[in-house]
DRENVEX-8756 format. One record per residue (C-alpha): residue number from 0; residue in three letters; x, y, z. Coordinates in nm, 2 decimals, always signed. Layout:
REM DRENVEX-8756
PT / NUM / ala / X / Y / Z
...
***
This chain:
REM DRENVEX-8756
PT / 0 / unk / -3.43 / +7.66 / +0.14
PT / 1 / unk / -3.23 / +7.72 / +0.48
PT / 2 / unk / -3.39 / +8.03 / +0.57
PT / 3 / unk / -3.42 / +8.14 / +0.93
PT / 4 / unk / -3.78 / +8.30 / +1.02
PT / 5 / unk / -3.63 / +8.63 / +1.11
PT / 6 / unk / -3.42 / +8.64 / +0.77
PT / 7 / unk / -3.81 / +8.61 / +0.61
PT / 8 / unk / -3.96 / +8.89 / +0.84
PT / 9 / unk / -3.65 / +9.12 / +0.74
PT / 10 / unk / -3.63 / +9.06 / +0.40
PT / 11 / unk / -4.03 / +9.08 / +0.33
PT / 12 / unk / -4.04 / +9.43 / +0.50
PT / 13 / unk / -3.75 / +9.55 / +0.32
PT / 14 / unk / -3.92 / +9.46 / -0.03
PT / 15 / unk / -4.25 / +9.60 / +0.12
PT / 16 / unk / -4.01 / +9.95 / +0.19
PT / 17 / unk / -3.88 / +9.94 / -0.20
PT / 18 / unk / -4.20 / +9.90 / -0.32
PT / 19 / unk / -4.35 / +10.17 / -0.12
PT / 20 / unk / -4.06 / +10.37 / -0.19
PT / 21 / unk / -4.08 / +10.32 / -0.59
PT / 22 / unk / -4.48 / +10.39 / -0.57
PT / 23 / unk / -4.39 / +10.77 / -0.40
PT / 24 / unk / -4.12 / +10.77 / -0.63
PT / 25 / unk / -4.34 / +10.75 / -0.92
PT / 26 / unk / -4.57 / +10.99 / -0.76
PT / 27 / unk / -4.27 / +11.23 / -0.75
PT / 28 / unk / -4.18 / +11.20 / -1.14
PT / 29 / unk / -4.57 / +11.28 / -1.26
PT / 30 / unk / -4.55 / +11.60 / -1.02
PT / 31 / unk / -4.21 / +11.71 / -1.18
PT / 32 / unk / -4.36 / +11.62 / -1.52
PT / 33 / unk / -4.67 / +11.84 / -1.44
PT / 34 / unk / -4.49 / +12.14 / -1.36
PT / 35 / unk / -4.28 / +12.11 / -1.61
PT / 36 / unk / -4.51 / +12.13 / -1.88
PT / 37 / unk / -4.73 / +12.43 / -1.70
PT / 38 / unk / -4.41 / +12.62 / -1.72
PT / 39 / unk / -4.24 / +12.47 / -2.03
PT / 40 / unk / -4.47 / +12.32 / -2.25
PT / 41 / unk / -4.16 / +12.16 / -2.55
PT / 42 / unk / -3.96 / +12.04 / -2.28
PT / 43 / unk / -4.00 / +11.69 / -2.34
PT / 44 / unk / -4.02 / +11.71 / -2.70
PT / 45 / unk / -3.61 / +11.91 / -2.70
PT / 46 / unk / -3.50 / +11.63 / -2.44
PT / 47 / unk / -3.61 / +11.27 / -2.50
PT / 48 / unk / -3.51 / +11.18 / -2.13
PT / 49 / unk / -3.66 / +11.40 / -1.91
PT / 50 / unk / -3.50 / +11.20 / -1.58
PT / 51 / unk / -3.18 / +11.14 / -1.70
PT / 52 / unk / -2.85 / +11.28 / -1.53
PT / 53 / unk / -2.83 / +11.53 / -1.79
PT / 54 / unk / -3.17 / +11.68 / -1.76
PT / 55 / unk / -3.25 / +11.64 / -1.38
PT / 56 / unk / -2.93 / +11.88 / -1.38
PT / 57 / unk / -3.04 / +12.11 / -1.58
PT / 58 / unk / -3.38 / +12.12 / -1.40
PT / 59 / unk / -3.24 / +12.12 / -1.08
PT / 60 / unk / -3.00 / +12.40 / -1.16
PT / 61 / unk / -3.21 / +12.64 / -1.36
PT / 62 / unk / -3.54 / +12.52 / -1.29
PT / 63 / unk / -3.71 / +12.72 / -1.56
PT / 64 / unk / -3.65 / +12.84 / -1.85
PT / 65 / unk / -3.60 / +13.20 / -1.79
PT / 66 / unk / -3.39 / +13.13 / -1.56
PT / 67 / unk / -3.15 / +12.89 / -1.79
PT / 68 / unk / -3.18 / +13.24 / -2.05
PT / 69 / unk / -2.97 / +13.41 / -1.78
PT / 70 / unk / -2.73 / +13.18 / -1.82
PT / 71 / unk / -2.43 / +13.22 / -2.07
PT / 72 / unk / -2.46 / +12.94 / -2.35
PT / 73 / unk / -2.09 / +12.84 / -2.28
PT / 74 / unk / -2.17 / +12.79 / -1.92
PT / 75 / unk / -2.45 / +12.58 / -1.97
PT / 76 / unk / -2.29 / +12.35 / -2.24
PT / 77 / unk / -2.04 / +12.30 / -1.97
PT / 78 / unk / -2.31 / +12.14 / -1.77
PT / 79 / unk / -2.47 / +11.94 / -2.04
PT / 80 / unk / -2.18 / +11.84 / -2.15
PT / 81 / unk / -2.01 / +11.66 / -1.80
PT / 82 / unk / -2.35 / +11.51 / -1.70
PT / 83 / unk / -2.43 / +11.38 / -2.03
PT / 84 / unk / -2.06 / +11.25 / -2.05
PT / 85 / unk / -2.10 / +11.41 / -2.40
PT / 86 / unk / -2.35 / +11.23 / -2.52
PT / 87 / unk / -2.57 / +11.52 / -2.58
PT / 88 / unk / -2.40 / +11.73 / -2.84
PT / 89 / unk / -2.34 / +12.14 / -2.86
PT / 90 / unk / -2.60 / +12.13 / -3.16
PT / 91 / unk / -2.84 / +11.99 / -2.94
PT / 92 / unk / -2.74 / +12.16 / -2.64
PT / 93 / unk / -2.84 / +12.51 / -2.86
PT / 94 / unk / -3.15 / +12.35 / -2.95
PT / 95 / unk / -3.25 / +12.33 / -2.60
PT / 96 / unk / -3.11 / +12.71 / -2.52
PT / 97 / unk / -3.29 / +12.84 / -2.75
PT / 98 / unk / -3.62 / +12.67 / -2.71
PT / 99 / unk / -3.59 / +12.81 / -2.38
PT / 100 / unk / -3.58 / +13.13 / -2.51
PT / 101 / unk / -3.90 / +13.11 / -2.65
PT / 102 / unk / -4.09 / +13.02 / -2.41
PT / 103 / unk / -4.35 / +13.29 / -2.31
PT / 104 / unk / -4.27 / +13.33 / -1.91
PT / 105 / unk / -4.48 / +13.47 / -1.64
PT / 106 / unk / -4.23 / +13.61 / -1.35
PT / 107 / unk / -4.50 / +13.56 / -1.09
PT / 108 / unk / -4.58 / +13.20 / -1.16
PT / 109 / unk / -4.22 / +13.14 / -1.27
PT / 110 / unk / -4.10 / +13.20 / -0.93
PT / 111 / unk / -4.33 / +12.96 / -0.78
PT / 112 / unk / -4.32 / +12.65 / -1.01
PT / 113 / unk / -3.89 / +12.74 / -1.00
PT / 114 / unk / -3.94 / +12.64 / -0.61
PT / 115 / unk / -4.19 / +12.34 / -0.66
PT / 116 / unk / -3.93 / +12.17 / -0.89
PT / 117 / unk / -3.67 / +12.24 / -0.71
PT / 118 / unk / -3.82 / +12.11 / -0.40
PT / 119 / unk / -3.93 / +11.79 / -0.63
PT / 120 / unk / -3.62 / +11.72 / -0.80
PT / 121 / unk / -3.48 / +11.75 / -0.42
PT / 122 / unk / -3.71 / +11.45 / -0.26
PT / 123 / unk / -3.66 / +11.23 / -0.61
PT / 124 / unk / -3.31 / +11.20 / -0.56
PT / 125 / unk / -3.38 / +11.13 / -0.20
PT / 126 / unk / -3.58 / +10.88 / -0.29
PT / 127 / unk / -3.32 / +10.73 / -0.52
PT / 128 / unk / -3.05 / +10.71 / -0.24
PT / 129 / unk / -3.31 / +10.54 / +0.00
PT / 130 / unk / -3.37 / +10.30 / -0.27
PT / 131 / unk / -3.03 / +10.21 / -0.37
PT / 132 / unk / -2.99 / +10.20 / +0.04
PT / 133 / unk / -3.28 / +9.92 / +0.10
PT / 134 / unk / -3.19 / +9.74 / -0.20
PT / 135 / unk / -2.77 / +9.72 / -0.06
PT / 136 / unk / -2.98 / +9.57 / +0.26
PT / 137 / unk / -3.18 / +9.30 / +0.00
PT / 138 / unk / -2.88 / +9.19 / -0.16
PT / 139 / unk / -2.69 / +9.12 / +0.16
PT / 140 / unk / -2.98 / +8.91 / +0.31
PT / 141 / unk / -2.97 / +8.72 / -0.02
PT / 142 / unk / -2.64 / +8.62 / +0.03
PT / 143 / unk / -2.80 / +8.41 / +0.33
PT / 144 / unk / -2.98 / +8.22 / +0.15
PT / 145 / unk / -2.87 / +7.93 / -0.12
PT / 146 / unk / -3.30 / +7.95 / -0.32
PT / 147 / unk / -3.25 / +7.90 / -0.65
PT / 148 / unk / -3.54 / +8.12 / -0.72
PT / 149 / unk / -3.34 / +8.35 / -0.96
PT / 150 / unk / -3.30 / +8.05 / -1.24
PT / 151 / unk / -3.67 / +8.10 / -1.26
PT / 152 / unk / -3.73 / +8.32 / -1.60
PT / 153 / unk / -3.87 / +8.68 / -1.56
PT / 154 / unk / -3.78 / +8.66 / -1.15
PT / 155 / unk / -3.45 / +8.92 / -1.15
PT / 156 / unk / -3.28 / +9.03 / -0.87
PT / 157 / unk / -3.53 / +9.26 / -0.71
PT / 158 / unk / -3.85 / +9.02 / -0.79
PT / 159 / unk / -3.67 / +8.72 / -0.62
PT / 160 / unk / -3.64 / +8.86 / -0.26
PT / 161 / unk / -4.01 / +9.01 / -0.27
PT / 162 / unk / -4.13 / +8.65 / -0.37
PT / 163 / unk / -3.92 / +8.51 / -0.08
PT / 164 / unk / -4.04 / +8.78 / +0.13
PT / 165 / unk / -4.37 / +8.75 / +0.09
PT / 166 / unk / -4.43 / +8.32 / +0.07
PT / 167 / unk / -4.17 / +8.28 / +0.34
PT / 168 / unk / -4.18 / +7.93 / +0.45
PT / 169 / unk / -4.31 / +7.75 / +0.12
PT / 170 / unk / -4.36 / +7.45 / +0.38
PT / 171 / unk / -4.67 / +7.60 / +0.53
PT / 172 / unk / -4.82 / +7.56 / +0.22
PT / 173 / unk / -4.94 / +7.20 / +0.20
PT / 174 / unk / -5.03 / +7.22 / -0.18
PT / 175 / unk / -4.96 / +7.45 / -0.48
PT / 176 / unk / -5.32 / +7.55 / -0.49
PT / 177 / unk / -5.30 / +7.76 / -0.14
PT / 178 / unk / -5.01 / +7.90 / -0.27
PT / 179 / unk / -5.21 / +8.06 / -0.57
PT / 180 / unk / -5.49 / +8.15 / -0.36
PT / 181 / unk / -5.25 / +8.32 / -0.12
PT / 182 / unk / -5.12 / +8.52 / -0.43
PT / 183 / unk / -5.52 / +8.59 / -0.51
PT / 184 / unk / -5.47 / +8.41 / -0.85
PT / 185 / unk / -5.77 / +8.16 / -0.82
PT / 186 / unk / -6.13 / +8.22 / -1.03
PT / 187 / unk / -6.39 / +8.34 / -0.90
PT / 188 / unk / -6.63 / +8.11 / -0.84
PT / 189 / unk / -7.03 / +8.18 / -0.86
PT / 190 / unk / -7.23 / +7.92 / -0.75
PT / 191 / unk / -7.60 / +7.91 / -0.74
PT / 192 / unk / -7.77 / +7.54 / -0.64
PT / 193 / unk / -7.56 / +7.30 / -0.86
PT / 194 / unk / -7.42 / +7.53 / -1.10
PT / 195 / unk / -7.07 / +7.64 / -1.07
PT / 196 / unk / -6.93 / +7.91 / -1.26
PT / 197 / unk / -6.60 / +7.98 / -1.27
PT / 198 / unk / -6.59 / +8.40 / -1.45
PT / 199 / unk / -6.25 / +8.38 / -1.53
PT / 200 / unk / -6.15 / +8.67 / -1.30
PT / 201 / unk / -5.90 / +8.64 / -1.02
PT / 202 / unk / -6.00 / +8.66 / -0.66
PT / 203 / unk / -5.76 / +8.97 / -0.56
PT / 204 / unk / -5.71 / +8.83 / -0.21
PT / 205 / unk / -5.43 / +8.80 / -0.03
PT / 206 / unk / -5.07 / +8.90 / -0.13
PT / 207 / unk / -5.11 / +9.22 / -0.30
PT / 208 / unk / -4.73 / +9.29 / -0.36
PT / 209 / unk / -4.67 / +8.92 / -0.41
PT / 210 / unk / -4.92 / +8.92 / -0.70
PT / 211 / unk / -4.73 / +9.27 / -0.86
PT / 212 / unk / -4.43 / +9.12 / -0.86
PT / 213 / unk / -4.60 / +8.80 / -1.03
PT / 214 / unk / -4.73 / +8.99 / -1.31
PT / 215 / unk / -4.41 / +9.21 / -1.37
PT / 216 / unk / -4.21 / +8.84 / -1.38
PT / 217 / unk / -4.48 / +8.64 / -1.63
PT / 218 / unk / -4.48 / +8.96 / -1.85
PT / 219 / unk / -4.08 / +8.90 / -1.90
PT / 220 / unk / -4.13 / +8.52 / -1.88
PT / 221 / unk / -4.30 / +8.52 / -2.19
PT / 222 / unk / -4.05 / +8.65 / -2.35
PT / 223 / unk / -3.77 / +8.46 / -2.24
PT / 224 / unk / -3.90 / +8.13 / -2.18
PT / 225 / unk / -4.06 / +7.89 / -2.46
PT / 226 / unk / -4.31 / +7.69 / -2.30
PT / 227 / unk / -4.41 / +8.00 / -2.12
PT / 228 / unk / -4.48 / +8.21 / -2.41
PT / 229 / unk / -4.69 / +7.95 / -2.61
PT / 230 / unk / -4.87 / +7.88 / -2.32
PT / 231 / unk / -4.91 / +8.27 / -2.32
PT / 232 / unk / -4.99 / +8.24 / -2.71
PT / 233 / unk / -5.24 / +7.95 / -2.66
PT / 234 / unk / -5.47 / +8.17 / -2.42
PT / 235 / unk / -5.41 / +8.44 / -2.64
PT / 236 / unk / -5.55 / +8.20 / -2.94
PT / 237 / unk / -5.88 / +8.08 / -2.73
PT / 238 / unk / -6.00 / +8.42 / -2.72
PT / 239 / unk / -5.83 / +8.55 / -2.42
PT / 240 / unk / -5.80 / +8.95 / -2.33
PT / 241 / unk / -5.38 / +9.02 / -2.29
PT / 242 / unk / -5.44 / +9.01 / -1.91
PT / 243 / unk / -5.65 / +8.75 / -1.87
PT / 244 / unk / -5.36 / +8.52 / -1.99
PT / 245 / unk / -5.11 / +8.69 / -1.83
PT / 246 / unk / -5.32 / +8.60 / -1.53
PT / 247 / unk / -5.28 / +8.28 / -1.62
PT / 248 / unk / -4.91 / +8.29 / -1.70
PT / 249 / unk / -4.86 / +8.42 / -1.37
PT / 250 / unk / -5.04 / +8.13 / -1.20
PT / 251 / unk / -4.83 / +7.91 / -1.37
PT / 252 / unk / -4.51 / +8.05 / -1.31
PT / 253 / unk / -4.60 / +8.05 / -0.95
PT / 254 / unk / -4.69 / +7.69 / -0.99
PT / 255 / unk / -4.28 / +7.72 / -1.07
PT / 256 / unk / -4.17 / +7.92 / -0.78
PT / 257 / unk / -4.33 / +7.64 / -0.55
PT / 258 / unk / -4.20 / +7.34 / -0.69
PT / 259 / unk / -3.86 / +7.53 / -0.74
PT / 260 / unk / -3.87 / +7.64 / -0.30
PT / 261 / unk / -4.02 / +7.29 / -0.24
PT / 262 / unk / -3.74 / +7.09 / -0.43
PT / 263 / unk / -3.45 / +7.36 / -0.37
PT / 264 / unk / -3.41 / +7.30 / -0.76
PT / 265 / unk / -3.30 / +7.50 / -1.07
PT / 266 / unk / -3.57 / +7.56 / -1.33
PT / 267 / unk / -3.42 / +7.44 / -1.67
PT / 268 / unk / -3.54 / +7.68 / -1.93
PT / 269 / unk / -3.70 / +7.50 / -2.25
PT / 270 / unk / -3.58 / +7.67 / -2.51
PT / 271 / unk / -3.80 / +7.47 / -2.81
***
């Protein structure tokens, strides 16, 4: 792969900014979810998607419940209705109304969870625009490159760059196995005199992010990708704990990723 050193640095540190971006993201969502439950315990169970477009809007506009009671019915179908694109329907729409209206409501403590969700709702779309922003950034240093990284099952277009990002060169590796210990997928080894034990755990070192993005791709490899998922299936069979193959799965597939950077090569999927 044709891939200038600076193109590397820039496009491991944007994956490293998505990722920390998506982890505060994350954070964001479980605080929303927590206030929302302190101050409306059903809300989940009225609407199924608690951050989709329709429901951030009704959060971010209302905030609580007695808030969305002062609201006319009419008016707040109005809402529902043009961020759902109609997909939620005025039956449901009244289901929510009303379950709003029985919420028991505390002014005092309404007044302060109405700002913390607000505030919340605020940063999470923030955070939405700076990830959509960083990953505009990824896709145009992609275009600089001809890897063909993405035939590689389970590695989509976000996973690719942060692989790329964070092997860089794959010529500084002088054998696959570095490349695995890089990622911290090699056993553990316990050794006393002669004996050698190998646990079956990973080491952990090196490549924290590299070994996320690893696990997220062999957990969609084995399901799109024969040999991957019986290999996944024979661990599975010997006795092995559903991440302890994965581990293994992963290992493999970066076994793939290196001959695939080494030989500039498309993986051909075996589909029997």
């Amino acid at each position: 792969m044709k891939f200038r050193i600076c193109h590397q640095f820039q496009l491991r540190e944007l994956a490293r900014v998505r990722h920390r971006l998506i982890e505060k993201q994350a954070i964001c969502k479980v605080q929303i979810v927590r206030n929302i439950d302190t101050i409306w315990p059903e809300y989940g169970g009225v609407i199924k998607r608690v951050f989709g477009a329709a429901s951030l809007a009704i959060l971010k506009k209302y905030n609580v419940p007695s808030k969305l009671r002062r609201e006319s019915f009419e008016r707040f179908y109005e809402l529902v209705k043009k961020k759902s694109r109609s997909k939620i329907s005025r039956s449901k729409a009244e289901e929510i109304y009303a379950n709003a209206g029985n919420v028991l409501t505390i002014p005092e403590l309404d007044s302060v969870i109405a700002i913390k969700i607000k505030t919340l709702i605020t940063q999470l779309e923030l955070y939405d625009e700076q990830i959509q922003s960083v990953e505009g950034k990824i896709d145009q240093m992609m275009k600089l490159t001809d890897t063909k990284i993405m035939s590689i099952p389970g590695i989509a277009d976000i996973l690719g760059p942060t692989f790329l990002g964070e092997i860089g060169n794959v010529e500084r590796f002088s054998n696959v196995k570095n490349l695995v210990a890089f990622a911290g997928l090699d056993p553990v080894v316990n050794q006393s005199g002669r004996f050698e034990n190998k646990s079956g755990k990973i080491s952990k070192r090196g490549s924290l992010l590299l070994r996320h993005a690893l696990f997220l791709a062999a957990n969609s490899a084995i399901q799109n990708d024969e040999n991957l998922k019986r290999f996944y299936a024979k661990k599975r069979s010997q006795g092995k704990h559903h991440f302890s193959a994965l581990n293994a799965v992963a290992a493999k597939l970066l076994r793939i990723v290196y001959w695939v950077l080494k030989n500039n090569k498309e993986y051909q999927i075996q589909s029997n």
